[in-house]
C-alpha positions in Angstrom: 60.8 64.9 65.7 63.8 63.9 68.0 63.7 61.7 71.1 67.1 63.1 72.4 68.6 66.1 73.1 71.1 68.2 70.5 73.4 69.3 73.1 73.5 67.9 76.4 73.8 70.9 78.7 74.2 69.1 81.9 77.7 68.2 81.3 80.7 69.6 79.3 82.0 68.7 76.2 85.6 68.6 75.5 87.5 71.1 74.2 85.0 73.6 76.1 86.4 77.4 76.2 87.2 77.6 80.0 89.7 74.6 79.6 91.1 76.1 76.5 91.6 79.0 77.7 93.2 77.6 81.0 95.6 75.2 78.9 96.9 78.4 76.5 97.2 81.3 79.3 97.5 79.3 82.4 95.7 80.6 85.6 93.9 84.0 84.9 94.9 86.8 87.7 93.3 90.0 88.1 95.1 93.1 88.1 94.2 96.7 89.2 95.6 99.9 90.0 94.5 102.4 92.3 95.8 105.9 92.1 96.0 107.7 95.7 98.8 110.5 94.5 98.7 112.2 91.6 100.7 116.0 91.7 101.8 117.0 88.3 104.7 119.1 90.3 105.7 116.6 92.8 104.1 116.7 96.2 106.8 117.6 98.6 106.5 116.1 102.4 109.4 118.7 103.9 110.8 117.0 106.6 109.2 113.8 106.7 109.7 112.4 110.1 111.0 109.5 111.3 108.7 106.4 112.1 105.5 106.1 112.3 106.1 109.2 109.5 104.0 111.7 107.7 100.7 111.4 107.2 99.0 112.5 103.6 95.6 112.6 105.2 94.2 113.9 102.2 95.4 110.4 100.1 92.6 108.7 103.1 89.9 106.6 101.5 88.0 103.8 101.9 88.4 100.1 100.2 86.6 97.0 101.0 89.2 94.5 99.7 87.2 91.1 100.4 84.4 93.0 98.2 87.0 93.4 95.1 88.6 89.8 95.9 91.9 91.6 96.1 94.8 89.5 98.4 98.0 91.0 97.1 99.1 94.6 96.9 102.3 96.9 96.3 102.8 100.4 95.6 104.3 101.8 92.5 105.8 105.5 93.4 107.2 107.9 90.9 109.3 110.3 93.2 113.0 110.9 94.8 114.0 111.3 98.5 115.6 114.5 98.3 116.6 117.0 95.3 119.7 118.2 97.3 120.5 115.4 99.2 123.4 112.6 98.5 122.2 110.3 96.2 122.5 107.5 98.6 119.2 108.7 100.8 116.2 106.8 100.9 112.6 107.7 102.6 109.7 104.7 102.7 106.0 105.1 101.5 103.4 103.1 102.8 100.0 102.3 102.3 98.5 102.2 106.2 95.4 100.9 107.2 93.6 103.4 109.6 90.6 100.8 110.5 93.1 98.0 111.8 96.4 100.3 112.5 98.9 98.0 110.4 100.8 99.2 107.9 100.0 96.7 104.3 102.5 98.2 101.8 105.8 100.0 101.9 108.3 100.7 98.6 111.6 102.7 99.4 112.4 105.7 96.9 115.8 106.7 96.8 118.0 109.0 95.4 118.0 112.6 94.2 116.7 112.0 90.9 112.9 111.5 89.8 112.3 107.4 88.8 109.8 105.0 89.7 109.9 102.4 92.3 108.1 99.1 93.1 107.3 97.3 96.1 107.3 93.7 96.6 104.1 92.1 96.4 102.4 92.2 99.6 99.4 89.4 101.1 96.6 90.9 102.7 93.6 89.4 105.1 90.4 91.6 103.7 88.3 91.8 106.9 84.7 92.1 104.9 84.0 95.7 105.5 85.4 99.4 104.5 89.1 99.5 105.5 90.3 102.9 105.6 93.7 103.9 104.0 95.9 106.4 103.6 99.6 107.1 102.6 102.6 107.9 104.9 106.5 108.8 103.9 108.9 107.6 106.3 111.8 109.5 106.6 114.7 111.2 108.5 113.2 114.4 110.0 115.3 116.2 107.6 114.6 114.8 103.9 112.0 116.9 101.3 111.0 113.8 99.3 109.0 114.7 96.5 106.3 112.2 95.0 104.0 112.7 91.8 102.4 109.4 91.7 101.4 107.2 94.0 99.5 103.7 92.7 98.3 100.6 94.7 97.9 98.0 92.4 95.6 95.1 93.5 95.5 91.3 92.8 94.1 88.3 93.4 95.8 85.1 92.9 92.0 83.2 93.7 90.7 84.3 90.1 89.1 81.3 87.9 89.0 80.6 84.3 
């Protein structure tokens, strides 16, 4: 019969998984993506007016982003500007938040061809609660940009081994 524990379990040993894992991948982050667009035939917004732009009231929904631990987005849009216009034009989507009227993302799609396009990465202050979203384009009052995907993706950079 022993006296002594096998494995002490209030403290860690080394080599224990966690710090493995943190000295081989480095810091973890967690990474999602949220589709809010997705037209197989491109969703056109004719005319998408000038600031504070269009509204794609049926992309609204509701995210609580303290919740999910998220405090970075940016939009990924596959789209053009304009199939007939110069290839120089540009419109902006952005993700807006309804519940605190600021706008938390924007990428800018250009040209007259269909290619994706990225936003920057974007810090956010999550409030606690639903935050209601919803896409906008930005444009000239005289653009047709056409967009067949629209993604948030979502980080945190507070993730833990």
């Amino acid at each position: 019969m022993r006296n002594e524990s096998v494995v002490n379990l209030t403290s860690r040993s080394e080599g224990y998984l966690a710090d493995l894992l943190l000295k081989t991948m480095g810091k973890v982050t967690s990474l999602s993506t949220i589709l809010l667009l997705s037209e197989s035939g491109g969703y056109t917004a004719t005319d998408a007016a000038a600031s504070p732009g269009d509204s794609l009231a049926f992309t609204t929904t509701k995210i609580d982003f303290a919740d999910a631990g998220i405090d970075q987005i940016r939009l990924v849009v596959r789209g053009l500007a304009d199939a007939v216009a110069a290839p120089s034009t540009s419109v902006v989507v952005q993700l807006y938040d309804l519940t605190n009227s600021v706008a938390l993302a924007t990428v800018t799609v250009t040209d007259d061809t269909q290619a994706t396009f990225t936003g920057d990465w974007t810090g956010i202050t999550p409030t606690g609660s639903d935050q209601e979203v919803e896409l906008r384009v930005i444009g000239d009052g005289a653009l047709d940009p056409e967009l067949y995907a629209v993604h948030m993706q979502a980080r945190t950079l507070q993730a833990k081994v």
